[in-house]
Each structure stands twice: as structure tokens, then as C-alpha cells.
C-alpha positions in Angstrom: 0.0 0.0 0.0 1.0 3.0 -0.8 2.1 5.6 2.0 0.7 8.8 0.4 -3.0 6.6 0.7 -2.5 5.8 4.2 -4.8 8.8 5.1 -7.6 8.1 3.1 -7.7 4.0 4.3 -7.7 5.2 8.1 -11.0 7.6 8.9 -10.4 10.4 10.7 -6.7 10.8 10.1 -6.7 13.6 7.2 -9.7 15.0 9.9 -7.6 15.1 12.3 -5.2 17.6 10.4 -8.2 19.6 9.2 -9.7 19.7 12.5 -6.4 21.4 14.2 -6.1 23.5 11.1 -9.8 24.9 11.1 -11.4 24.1 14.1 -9.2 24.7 16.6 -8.9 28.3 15.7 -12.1 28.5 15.5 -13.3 27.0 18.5 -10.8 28.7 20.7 -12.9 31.8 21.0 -16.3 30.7 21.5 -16.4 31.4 25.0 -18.5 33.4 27.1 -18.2 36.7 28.8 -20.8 39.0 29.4 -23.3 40.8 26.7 -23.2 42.8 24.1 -24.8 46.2 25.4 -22.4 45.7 28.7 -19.6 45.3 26.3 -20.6 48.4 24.6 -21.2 50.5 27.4 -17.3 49.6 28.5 -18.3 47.4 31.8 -16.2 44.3 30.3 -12.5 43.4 30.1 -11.5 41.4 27.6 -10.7 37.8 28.3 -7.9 37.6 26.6 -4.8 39.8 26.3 -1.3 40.6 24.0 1.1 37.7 25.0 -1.9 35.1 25.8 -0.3 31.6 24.0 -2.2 28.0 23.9 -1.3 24.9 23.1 -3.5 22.4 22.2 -2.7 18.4 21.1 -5.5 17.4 18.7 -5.8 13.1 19.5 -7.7 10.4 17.5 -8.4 7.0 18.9 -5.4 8.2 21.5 -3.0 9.0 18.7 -1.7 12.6 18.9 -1.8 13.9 15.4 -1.4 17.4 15.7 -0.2 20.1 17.6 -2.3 23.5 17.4 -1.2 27.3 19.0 -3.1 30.1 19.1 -1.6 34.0 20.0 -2.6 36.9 20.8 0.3 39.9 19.2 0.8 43.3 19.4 0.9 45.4 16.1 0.1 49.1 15.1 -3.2 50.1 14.1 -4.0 52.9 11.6 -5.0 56.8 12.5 -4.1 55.4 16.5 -6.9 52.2 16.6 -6.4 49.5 18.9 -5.9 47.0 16.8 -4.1 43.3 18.1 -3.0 40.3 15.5 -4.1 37.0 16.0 -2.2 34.3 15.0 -3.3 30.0 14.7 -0.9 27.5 13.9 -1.3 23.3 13.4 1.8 21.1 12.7 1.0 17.6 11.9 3.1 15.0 14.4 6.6 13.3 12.8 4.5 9.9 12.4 1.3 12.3 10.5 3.7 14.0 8.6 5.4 11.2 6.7 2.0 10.7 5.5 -0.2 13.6 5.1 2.4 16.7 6.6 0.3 19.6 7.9 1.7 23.2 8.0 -1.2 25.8 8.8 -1.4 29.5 9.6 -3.6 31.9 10.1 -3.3 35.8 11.1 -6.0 37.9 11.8 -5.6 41.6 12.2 -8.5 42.3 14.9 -10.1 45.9 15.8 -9.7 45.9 19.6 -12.6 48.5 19.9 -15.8 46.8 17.7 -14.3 42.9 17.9 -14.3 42.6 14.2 -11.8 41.5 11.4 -9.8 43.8 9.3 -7.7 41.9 7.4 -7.4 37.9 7.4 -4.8 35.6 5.8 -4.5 31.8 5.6 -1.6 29.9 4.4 -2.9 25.9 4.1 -0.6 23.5 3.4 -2.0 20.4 3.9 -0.5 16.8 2.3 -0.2 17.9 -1.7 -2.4 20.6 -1.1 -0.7 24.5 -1.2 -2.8 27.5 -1.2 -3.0 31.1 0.1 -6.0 33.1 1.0 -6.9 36.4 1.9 -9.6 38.4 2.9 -9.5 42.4 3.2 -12.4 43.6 5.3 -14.7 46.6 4.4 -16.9 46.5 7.4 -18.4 50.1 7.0 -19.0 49.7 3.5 -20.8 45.8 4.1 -18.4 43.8 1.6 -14.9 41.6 1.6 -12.1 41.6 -1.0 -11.2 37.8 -1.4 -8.0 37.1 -3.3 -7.6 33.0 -3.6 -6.0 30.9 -6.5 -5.0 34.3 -8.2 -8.6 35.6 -8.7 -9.8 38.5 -6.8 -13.3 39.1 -6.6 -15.7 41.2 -3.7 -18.9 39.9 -2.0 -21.7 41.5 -0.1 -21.5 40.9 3.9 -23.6 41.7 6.9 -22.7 43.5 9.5 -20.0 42.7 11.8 -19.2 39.7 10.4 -15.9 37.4 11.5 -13.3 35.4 9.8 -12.6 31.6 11.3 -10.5 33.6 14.3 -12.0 36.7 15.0 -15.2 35.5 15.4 -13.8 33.1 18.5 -12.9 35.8 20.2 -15.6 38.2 19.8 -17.7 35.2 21.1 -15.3 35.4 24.1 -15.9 38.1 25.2 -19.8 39.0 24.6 -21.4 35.3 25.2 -22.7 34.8 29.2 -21.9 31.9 30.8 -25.3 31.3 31.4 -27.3 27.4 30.4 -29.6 28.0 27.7 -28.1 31.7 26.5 -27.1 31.8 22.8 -25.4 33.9 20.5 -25.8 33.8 16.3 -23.3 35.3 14.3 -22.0 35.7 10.6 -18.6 34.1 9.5 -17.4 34.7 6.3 -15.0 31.9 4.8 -14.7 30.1 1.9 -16.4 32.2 -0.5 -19.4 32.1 1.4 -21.5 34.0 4.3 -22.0 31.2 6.9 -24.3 31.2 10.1 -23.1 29.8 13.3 -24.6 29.2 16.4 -23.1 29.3 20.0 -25.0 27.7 22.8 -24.3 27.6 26.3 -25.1 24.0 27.7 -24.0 23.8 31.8 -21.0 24.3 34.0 -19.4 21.1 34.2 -16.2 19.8 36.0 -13.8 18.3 34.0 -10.5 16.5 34.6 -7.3 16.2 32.6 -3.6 17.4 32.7 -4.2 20.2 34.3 -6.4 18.7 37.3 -9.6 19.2 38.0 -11.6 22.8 37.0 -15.1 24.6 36.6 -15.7 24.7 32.8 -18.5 26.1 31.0 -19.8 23.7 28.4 -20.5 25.2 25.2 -21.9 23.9 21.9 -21.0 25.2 18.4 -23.7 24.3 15.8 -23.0 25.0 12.4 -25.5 24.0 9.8 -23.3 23.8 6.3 -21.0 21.3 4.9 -17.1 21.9 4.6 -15.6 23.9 7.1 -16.0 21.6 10.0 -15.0 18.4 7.9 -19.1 17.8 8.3 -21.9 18.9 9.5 -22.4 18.2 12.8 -22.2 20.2 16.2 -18.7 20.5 18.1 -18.3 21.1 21.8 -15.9 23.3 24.2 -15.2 23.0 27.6 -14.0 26.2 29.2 -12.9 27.7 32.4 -15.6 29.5 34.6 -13.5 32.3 35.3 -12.0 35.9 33.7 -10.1 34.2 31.5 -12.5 31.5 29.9 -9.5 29.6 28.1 -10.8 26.8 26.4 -9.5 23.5 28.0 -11.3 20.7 26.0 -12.6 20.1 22.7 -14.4 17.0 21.0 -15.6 16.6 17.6 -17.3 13.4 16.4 -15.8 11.8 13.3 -16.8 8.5 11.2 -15.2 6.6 13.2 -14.8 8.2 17.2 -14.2 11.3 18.3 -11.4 14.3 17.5 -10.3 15.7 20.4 -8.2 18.9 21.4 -6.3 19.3 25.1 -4.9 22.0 25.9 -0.9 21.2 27.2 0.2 24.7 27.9 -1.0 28.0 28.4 -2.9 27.2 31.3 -5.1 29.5 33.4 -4.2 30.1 37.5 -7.5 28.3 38.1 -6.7 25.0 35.8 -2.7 24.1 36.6 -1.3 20.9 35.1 -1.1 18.1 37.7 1.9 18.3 39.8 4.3 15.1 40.2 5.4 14.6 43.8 
């Protein structure tokens, strides 16, 4: 058998890859904060903050097969706006790679003051596959330049809509941590406008390398083919606290379950397990 085929004969392998490449960015800001109105009024902090880093390992059937970071970066903004860089990364693992090698990245330049997406560019390289995307925001004006496979072409948006990044951290910070509250949204990607739907579930404690902690269970419900490897609802644990990092993430596949631990970056209410 050839090795470039492994992928294909094995579900959830080239999922896997996709799912730390796309998913994890996205999931790592659906978290909840406070609302909206509060939010504009200037009663909320953001949750995150320049310098925040997180590490996630993305497992299969309890083989690691990819390693996902996202960061938050300084950067200047134009005429003095606040304006931060976020940045998610996914490596396949040595024994993925010599199969179907993974090498993602994703920046975001992010308006500090209205949450939303100025510019957005995706460099996927996954197995044979090599392509670069990039989206230019016009917020104001309610359209997106998209430049991807050398054609260039602009699309009508709604209102503050979000790339695959942005939007998990505008989620972050707006969504209560309250069961039953939800939050719908706009994310462009892809060529297309697509609606997604955040909804808080309970608190739940959770266990895993970094002890025991108070999460808030969230589930993402997306209602389209293609960006979530299929369509199908995706949940995230995270911690009931200022921070709300995201420790936990599971995504049914064919064949089990996708899921993403966070490994470092920790918040001071979720340490990893000491040895003693």
C-alpha cells in the first residue's frame, strides 16, 4: 500500500489535520463573557490579552496527530486604533507528517474597539495541497475583497461579520456563561457568508492534565458542509472564570471522536497536575 494513501484508508486521520487547522482556531474563541450592550457600554475586560499563547494536542483514537497554538500579538493600528494580530498555527506530528504533513497558519488583524476582522490571511498546506488566502475587510461599506487561486473578486456581507478567528474571540468576550443563553453570528470563509450558532449547555467539572476545573460547556452548531469536515455540532469546555481559556474540545468523526487538550498556556484556576 502506498504511503501517500494511508490517510484516506484510516477515517479520521486527514480529519484530524483539518480539524487542528480549522477548528481549533475557530473553537478557541467561543467562550462566554458578558453581553453585548455591557460590552458596549465599557463594563467588560477582555478575556484575553497581548502575549496570551495556547497549546492544544488534537488526538484520535489516543493518537496525537497534531499540535495547534493560538496568540494573541501586538501590532500598530491605523490613524491610533487599537488593533491586536491573532495568529493559529497546526503542525501535523513526525509519524502524520510522513503521511499527510500539515503546516497551517492563520493571522487575523483584529479591531480591539468593535471585535471585528480587518484583514485575514490563511496559508494551508496540507498533504499535496498549497494555497493562500486572503480576505481584506470593508466593514463600513458591508463587503470583503477575497484574493484565492489568483482571482480577486468582492462579496456583499452583513454587518460585523468574522473570519474563522476573530469570530472566537468576539464570542469570548460578549457570550454569558449562562445554560440555555445563545449567541448567532456571521462568518465569512470560503467564498461564502456562513451562520453559526453558539450555545451555552451547563457548568461542568472536567478533569485532565491540568487537574480538575469549573468549565462552562459550550456547543458550536453549524448548519453547512465543509468547514467543519461535516456537518455536525462540536463542543468546548472552558474555564468558569476571567479568563475563559478553552481547555477541551471534541468533535465526532466516522469513526470516534477528535479531540483537542490543551498542554500549555494554562489558566491560575486549571494548573497541570503536579508530580510529587
Amino acid at each position: 500500500m502506498a504511503a501517500t494513501a494511508w490517510p484516506d484508508r484510516i477515517p479520521g486521520v486527514s480529519h484530524m489535520c483539518r480539524y487542528a487547522s480549522i477548528v481549533v482556531p475557530l473553537l478557541l474563541l467561543f467562550l462566554p463573557a458578558g453581553s453585548v450592550e455591557a460590552y458596549a457600554q465599557g463594563e467588560l475586560k477582555r478575556p484575553f490579552q497581548v502575549g496570551e499563547r495556547l497549546t492544544y494536542e488534537v488526538s484520535w483514537l489516543n493518537m496525537t496527530a497534531a499540535i495547534a497554538v493560538m496568540e494573541v500579538t501586538q501590532m500598530e493600528g491605523p490613524n491610533d486604533r487599537l488593533v491586536a494580530k491573532l495568529v493559529g498555527t497546526a503542525h501535523s506530528t513526525p509519524i502524520i507528517t510522513k503521511f499527510f504533513p500539515v503546516d497551517n497558519r492563520v493571522e487575523s488583524e483584529l479591531d480591539l474597539e468593535t471585535l471585528a476582522p480587518d484583514h485575514m490571511t490563511f496559508r494551508r498546506r496540507e498533504g499535496r495541497k498549497k494555497e493562500d488566502i486572503e480576505y481584506v475587510f470593508h466593514q463600513k461599506e458591508g463587503m470583503v475583497t477575497a484574493v484565492r487561486g489568483g482571482a480577486t473578486e468582492s462579496l456583499p456581507i452583513p454587518a460585523g461579520t468574522q473570519d474563522i478567528i476573530s469570530c472566537l474571540y468576539y464570542t469570548r468576550t460578549v457570550l454569558p456563561p449562562n445554560p440555555g443563553t445563545s449567541l448567532k453570528m456571521n462568518v465569512y470563509h470560503d467564498k461564502k457568508n456562513r451562520p453559526v450558532e453558539v450555545l451555552v449547555e451547563a457548568i461542568e467539572t472536567i478533569e485532565g492534565v491540568w487537574g480538575k476545573a469549573e468549565t462552562v460547556r459550550v456547543l458550536v452548531i453549524m448548519p453547512f458542509h465543509g468547514l467543519f469536515m461535516n456537518q455536525g455540532n462540536i463542543r468546548v469546555w472552558v474555564t468558569n472564570d476571567d479568563r475563559k481559556t478553552p481547555l477541551r474540545m471534541k468533535a465526532k468523526v466516522v469513526l470516534g471522536s477528535i479531540v483537542a487538550d490543551l498542554v500549555d498556556g494554562f489558566p491560575e484556576t486549571a494548573s497541570p497536575k503536579q508530580d510529587y
